[in-house]
C-alpha positions in Angstrom: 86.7 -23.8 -9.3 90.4 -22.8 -7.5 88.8 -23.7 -4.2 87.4 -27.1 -5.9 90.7 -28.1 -6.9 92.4 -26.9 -3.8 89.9 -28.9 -1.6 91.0 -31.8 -4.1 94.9 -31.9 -3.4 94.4 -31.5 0.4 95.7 -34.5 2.2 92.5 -36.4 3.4 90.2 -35.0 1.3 87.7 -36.5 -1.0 85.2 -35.2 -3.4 81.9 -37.1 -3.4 78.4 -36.7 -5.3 77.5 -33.5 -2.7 80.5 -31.6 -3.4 80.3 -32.2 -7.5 76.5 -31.3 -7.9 77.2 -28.1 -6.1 80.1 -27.2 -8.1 77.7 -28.1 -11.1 74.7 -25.9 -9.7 76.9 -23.2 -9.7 78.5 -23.1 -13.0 74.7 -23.3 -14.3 73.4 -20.8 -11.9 76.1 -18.2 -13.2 74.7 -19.1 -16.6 78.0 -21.4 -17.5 75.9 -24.2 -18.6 78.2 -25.2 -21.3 81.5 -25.0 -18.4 79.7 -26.8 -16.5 78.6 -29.7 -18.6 82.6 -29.4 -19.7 83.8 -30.1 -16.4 81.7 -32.8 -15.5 83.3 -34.6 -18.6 86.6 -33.7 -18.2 87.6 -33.6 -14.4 84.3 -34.7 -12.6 83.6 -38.3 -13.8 86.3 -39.6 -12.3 85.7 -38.4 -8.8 81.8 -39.5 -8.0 79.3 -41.1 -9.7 76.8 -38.6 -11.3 73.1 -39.1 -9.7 69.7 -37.4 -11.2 70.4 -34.5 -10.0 73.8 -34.3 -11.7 71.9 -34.8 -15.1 69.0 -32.6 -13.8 71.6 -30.0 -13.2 72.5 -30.0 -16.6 69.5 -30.8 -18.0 68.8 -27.4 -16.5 71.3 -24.9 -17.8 71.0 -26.3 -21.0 67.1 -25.5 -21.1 67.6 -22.3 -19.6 70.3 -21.5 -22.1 67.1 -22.9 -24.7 69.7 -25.3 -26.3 66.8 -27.9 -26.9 69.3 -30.7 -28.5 71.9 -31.3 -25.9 69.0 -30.9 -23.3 67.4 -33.7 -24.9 70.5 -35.5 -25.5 71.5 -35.6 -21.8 68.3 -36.9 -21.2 69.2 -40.1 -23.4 72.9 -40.3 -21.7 71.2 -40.4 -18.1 68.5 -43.2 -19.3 71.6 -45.3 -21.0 73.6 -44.9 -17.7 70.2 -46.4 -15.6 69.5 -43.1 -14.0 65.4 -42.2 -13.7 65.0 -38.7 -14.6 62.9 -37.1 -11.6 59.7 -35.3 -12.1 61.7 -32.0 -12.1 64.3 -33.2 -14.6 61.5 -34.0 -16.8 59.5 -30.9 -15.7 62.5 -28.7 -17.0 62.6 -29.8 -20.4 59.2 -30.1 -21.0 58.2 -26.7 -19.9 60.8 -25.4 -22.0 59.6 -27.6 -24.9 56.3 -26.0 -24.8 57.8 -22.2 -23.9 59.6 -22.9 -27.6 56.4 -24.9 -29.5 58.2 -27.9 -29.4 54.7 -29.1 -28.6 55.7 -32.9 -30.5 59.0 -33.3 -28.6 57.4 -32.0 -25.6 54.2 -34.6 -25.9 57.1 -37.9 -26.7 59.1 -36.8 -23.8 55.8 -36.3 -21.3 54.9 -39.9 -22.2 58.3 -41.6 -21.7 57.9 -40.2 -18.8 55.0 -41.8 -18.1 56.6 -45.2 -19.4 59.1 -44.9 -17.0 56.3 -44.6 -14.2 57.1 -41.2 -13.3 53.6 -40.0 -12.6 53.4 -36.2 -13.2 52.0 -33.7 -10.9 49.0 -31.3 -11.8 51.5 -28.8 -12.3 53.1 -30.5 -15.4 49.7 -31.6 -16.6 48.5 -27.8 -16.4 52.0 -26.6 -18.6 50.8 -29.8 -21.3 47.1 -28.6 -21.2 48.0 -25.0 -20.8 50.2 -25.4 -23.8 48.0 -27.1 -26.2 45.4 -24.6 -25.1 47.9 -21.6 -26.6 48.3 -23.5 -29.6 44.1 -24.2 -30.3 45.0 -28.0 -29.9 41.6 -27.7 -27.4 40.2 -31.0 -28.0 43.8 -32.8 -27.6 44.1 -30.5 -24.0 40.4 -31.8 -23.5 41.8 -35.5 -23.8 45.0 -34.7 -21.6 42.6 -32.8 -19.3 40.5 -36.9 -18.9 44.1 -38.4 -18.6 45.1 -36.5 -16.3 41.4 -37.2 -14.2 41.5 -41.0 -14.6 45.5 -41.5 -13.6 44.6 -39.8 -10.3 46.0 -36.7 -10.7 43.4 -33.8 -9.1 43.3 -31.0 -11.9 43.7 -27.6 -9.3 42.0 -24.3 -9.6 45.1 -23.2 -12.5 44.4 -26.1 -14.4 40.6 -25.9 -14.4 41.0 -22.2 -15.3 43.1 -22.6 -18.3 40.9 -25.3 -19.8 37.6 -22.7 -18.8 39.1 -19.8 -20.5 40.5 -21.2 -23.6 37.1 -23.0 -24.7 34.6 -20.1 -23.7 37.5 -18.2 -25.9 37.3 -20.6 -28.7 33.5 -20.3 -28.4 33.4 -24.7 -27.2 30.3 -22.9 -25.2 29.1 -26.8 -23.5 32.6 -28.1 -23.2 33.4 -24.8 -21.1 29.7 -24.8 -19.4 31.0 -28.5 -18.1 34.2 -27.6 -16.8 33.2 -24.5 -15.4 30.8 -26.5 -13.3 33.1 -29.6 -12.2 35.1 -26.5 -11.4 32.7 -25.6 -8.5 31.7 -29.0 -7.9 35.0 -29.7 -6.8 35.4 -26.5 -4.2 37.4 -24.4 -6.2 36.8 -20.7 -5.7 37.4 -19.4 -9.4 38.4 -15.6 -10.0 36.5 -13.0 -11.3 38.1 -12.8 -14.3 36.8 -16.4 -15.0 33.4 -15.6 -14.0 33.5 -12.7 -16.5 34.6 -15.0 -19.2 32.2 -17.5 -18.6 29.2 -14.9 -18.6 30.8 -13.8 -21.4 30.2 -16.7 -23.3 26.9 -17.3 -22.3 25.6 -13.8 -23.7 27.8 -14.8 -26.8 25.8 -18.0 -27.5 22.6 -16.7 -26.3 22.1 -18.2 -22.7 21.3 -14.8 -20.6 19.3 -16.7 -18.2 22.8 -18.7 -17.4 24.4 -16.0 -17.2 21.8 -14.3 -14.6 21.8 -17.1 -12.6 26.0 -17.5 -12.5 25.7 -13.8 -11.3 23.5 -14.9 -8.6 25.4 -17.5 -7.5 28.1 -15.3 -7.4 26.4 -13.2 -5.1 25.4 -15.8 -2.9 28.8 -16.8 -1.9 29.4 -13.0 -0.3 32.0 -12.0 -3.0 31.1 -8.9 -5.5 31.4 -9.4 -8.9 34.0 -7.2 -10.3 32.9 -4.1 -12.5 33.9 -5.9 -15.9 31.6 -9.0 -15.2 28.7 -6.5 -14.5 29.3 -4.7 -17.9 29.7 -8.4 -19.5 26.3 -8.9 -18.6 24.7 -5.7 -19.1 26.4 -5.7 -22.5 24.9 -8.8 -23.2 21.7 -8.2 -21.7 21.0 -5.2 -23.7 21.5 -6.9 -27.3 19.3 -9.2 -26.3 16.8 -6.4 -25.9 16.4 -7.3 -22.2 17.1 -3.4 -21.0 14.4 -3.8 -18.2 16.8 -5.8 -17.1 19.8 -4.3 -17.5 19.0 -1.4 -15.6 17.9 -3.3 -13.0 21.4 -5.2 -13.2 22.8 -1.6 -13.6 21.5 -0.7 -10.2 22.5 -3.4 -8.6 26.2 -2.7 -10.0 25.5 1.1 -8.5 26.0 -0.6 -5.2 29.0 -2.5 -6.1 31.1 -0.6 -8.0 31.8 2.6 -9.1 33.0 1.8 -12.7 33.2 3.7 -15.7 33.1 0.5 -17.8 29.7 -0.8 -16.5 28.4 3.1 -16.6 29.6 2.9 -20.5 27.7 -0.4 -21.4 24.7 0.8 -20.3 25.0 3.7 -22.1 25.8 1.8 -25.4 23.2 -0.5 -24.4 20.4 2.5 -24.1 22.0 4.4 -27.8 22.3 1.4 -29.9 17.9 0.9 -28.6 17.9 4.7 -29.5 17.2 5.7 -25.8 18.8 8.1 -26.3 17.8 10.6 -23.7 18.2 7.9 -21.0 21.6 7.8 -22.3 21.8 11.0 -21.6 20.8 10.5 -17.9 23.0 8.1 -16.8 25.5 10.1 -18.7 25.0 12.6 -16.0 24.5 10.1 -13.0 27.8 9.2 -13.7 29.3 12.4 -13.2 26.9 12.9 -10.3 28.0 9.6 -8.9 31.9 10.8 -8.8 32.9 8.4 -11.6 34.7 10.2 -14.4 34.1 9.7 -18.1 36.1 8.6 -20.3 36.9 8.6 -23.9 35.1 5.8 -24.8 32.1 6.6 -23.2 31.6 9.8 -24.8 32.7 8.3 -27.9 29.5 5.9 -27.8 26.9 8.8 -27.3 28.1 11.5 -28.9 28.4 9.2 -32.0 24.9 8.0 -31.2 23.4 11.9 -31.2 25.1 12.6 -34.4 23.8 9.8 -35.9 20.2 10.5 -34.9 21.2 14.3 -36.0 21.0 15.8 -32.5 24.4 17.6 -33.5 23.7 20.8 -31.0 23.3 18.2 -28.1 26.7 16.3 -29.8 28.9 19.4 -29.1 27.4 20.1 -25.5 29.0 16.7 -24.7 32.3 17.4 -26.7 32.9 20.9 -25.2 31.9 19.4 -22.1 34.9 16.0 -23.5 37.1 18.6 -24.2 37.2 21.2 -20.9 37.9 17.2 -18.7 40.8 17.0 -21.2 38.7 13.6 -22.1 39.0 14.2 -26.2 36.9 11.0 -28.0 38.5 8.8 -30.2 38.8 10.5 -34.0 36.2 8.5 -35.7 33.6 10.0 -33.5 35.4 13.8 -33.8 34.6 13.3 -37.5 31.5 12.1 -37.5 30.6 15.0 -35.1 32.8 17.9 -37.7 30.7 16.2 -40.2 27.5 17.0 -38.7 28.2 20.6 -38.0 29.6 21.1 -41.4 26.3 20.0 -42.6 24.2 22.0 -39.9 26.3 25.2 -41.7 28.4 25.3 -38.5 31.8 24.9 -39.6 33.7 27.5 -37.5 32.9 25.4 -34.8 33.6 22.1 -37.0 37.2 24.0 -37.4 37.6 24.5 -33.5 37.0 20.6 -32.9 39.7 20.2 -35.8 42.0 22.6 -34.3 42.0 21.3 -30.5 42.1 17.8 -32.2 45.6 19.1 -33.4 46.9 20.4 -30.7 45.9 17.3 -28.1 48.9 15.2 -30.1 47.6 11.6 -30.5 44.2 12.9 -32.0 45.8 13.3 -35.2 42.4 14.3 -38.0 42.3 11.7 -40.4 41.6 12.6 -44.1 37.7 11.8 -43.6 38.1 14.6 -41.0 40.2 17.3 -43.2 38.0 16.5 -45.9 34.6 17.4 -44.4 36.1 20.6 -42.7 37.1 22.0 -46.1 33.5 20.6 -48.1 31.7 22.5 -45.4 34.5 25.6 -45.6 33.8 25.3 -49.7 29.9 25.0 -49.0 30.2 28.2 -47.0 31.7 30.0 -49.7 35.4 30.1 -47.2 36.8 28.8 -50.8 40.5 30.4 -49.2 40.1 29.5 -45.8 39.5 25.9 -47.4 42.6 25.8 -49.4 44.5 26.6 -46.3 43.0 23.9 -44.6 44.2 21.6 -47.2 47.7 22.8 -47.0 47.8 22.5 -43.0 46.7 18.7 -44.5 49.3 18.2 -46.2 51.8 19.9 -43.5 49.9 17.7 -40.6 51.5 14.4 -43.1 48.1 13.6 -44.2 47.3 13.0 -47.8 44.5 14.0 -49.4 42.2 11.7 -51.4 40.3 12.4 -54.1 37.0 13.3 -52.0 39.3 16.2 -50.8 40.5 17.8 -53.9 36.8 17.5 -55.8 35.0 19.7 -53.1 37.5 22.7 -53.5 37.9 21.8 -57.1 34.3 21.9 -57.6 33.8 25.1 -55.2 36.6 26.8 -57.4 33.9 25.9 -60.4 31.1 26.9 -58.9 32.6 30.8 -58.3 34.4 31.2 -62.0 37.5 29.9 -60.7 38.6 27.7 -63.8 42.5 28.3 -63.8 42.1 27.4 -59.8 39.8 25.1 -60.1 42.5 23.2 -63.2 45.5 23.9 -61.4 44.7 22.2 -58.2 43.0 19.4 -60.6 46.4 19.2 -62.5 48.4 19.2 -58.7 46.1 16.1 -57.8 47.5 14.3 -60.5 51.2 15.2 -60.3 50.8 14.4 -56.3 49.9 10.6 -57.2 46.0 11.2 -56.5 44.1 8.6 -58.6 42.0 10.6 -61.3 38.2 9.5 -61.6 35.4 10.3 -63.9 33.8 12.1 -61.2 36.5 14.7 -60.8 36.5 15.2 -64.8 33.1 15.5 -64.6 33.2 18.8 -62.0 35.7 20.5 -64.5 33.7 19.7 -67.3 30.6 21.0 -65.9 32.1 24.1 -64.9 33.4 24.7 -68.0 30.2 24.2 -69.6 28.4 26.1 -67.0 31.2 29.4 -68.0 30.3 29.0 -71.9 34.2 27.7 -72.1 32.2 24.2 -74.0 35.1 23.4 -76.1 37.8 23.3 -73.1 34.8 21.1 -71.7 35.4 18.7 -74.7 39.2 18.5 -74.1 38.4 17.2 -71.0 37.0 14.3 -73.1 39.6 13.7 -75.1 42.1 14.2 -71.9 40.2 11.0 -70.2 40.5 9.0 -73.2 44.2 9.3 -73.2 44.5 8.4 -69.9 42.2 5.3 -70.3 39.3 7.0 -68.0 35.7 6.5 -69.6 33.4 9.2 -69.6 29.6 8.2 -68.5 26.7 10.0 -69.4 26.8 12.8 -67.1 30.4 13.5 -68.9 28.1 13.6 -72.2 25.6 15.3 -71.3 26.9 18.3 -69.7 28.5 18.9 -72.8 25.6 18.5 -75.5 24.0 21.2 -73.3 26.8 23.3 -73.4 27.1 22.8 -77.0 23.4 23.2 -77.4 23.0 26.5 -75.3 25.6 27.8 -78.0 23.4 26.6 -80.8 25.5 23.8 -81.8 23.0 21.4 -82.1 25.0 19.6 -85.3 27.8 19.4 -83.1 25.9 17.9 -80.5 24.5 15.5 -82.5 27.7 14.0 -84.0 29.4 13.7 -80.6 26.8 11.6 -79.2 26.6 9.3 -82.5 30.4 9.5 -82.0 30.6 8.3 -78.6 27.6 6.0 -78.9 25.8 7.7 -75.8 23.5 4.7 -74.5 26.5 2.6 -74.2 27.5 5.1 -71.9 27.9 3.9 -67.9 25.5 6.1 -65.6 26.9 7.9 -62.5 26.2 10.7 -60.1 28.0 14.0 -60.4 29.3 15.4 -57.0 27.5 18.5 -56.4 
């Protein structure tokens, strides 16, 4: 600005429109927007008369700087002053219109621009559509997409792919289909991300044999579809129970890629069809083949053995998960602790547990701690499963109910009343909801230890805290009360508590 004014008081010397605008550009290149627009009104009017770019100058910072009103209101002063805006001015504030949502001030200002027969390019046409796209306004891009057509304007390959990707997204599966195809028609070369979205679609909605033949079309222009468009379609492929093909599309792939994502959709493919052993195979051609697992495709067939109770085969591939420092997601860990727990092999259930600890972002969940210290209770490991539950509780994880009742009712099962009430009375202190079913495993080992009438304060202890007993609650008690001979007893508490009335339920065993 000192060299500006210096230039101004030499003998001479006159400032014209060049010399302003670039004093203006860099004030609101330097992020002085607000300088700027003061020294154009202050000292600058005087000396040259402001242009478009002047205004678009402006027009500029003040977008940049995201003040939307003044950006707009220079926009009025330069109309009222007969200046026409240029396609940039008006690209400016439109694109930042749109960047803020200002989708309705961004949609009046496109079409004054319009009225004032500035046509706009396919690159402000693609910020509109692209826009309105973000938004879900699909059907008002669709008709700026035909405007856009019919004023001249040739949509370009970004334009055609915004429009493709956002109705495939928003499942517009013949909309999409028809773009995609004027697309080609008009010689643009889409990428492969857009092929992948387009198969995509097609499996979504059902059309596999579309999608086969966009593959092969694919292939016939020399290009190699991309290892995410071959899982698209083998994913697809496979829940349409077309696995025949699949492989045969899985082979093809072989040759193409080496990808650990079209590998793992074949897999899931093969498991969720319960083939499972071919699983298995390609499992180890993948190895074979120099293309490392990872997490999520051990996650899909270990989960898929446990579920069909091939738990030895389940650990192979963890141990095997575990040594590539490849440790599956925790919903498949549990699953797979479960099934060991059950198969009476919980040391090994409490190695899983333990290295799932140690990895650091494998943190158990309580579905995990809870099925560790069941099986720990089930294998009569009552004290190893009470640690468990205190490394729980360490680990930040809170136990549920499910948790307590199994070493609650372990505790019952081995004579352990005072344990077994204790840890019952902790649940409750510790903000753990109480539930007939966890009244019900204290009352049936009281009964089962001849301690009936501890059994029936139990009763009365769930109708003060407004829990209803069911008829397992009643009946564990009548034959306690029975076994002592206290049939009259009996008798009057079932009249007492009405005993059909009673809901039914399961005890946990």
């Amino acid at each position: 600005m000192l060299f500006f004014q210096w230039a101004k008081a030499r003998p001479g010397f006159q400032h014209n429109t060049y010399t302003c605008n670039s004093l203006l550009e860099v004030f609101v290149n330097d992020g002085c927007h607000r300088e700027a627009y003061r020294v154009f009104k202050d000292e600058l009017v005087t000396l040259f008369r402001p242009d478009d770019f002047t205004y678009g100058t402006l027009i500029r910072g003040f977008c940049k700087a995201e003040q939307i009103p003044q950006a707009v209101n220079l926009l009025g002063e330069m109309k009222a002053a007969g200046i026409t805006p240029t396609i940039v001015t008006f690209g400016s504030l439109i694109r930042k219109l749109c960047e803020l949502n200002f989708t309705d001030k961004a949609l009046q200002i496109f079409h004054q621009m319009i009225d004032m027969k500035v046509k706009p390019d396919a690159f402000l046409y693609t910020v509109v559509i692209g826009h309105l796209c973000k938004i879900n306004k699909l059907d008002l891009a669709a008709s700026y997409f035909e405007r856009m057509v019919q004023s001249g304007c040739l949509p370009d390959k970004v334009t055609y792919t915004v429009l493709v990707h956002s109705l495939f997204k928003a499942c517009k599966w013949e909309q999409g289909h028809q773009i995609f195809e004027e697309m080609l028609s008009k010689g643009h070369s889409p990428e492969l991300v857009t092929y992948a979205t387009v198969v995509n679609g097609y499996c979504k909605a059902g059309r596999i044999d579309q999608a086969l033949s966009l593959m092969r079309r694919l292939k016939g222009t020399g290009r190699s579809p991309s290892g995410s468009l071959y899982s698209t379609l083998i994913d697809g492929l496979c829940k349409h129970d077309r696995h025949d093909e699949a492989r045969e599309l899985f082979e093809m792939a072989a040759g193409d890629v080496q990808d650990v994502i079209v590998y793992t959709s074949f897999i899931s493919g093969l498991c969720k069809a319960g083939k499972l052993d071919e699983a298995k195979a390609v499992h180890v051609k993948m190895i074979e083949a120099g293309c490392a697992p990872d997490p999520v495709s051990y996650n899909v067939i270990i989960y898929s053995l446990c579920k069909d109770n091939r738990v030895s085969e389940a650990k192979e591939l963890m141990d095997q998960a575990m040594e590539r420092k490849c440790m599956p997601g925790v919903p498949v860990c549990t699953v797979l602790v479960d099934g060991l727990c059950k198969s009476r092999r919980v040391e090994e259930a409490c190695v899983i547990l333990e290295r799932m600890l140690e990895t650091g972002d494998r943190a158990p969940s309580v579905v995990t701690y809870s099925a560790v210290i069941d099986g720990l209770c089930k294998a009569d490991r009552l004290d190893d499963a009470y640690v468990v539950l205190q490394k729980m509780r360490r680990a930040g994880c809170v136990p549920d109910v499910v948790t307590y009742t199994a070493i609650i009712d372990a505790f019952c099962k081995v004579g352990r009343l005072d344990e077994a009430r204790e840890l019952f009375q902790r649940m409750h202190e510790r903000g753990c909801a109480l539930d007939v079913v966890a009244y019900n495993i204290l009352i049936r080992g009281y009964c089962r230890a001849a301690k009936v009438d501890e059994a029936i304060a139990m009763i009365e202890e769930m109708a003060g805290r407004g829990i209803q007993p069911n008829v397992v609650s009643l009946s564990t008690i009548v034959d306690g009360l029975c076994k002592e001979s206290r049939v009259e007893e009996a008798r009057l508490l079932m009249e007492k508590m009405n005993f059909e009335s009673l809901p039914d339920s399961d005890p946990v065993s």
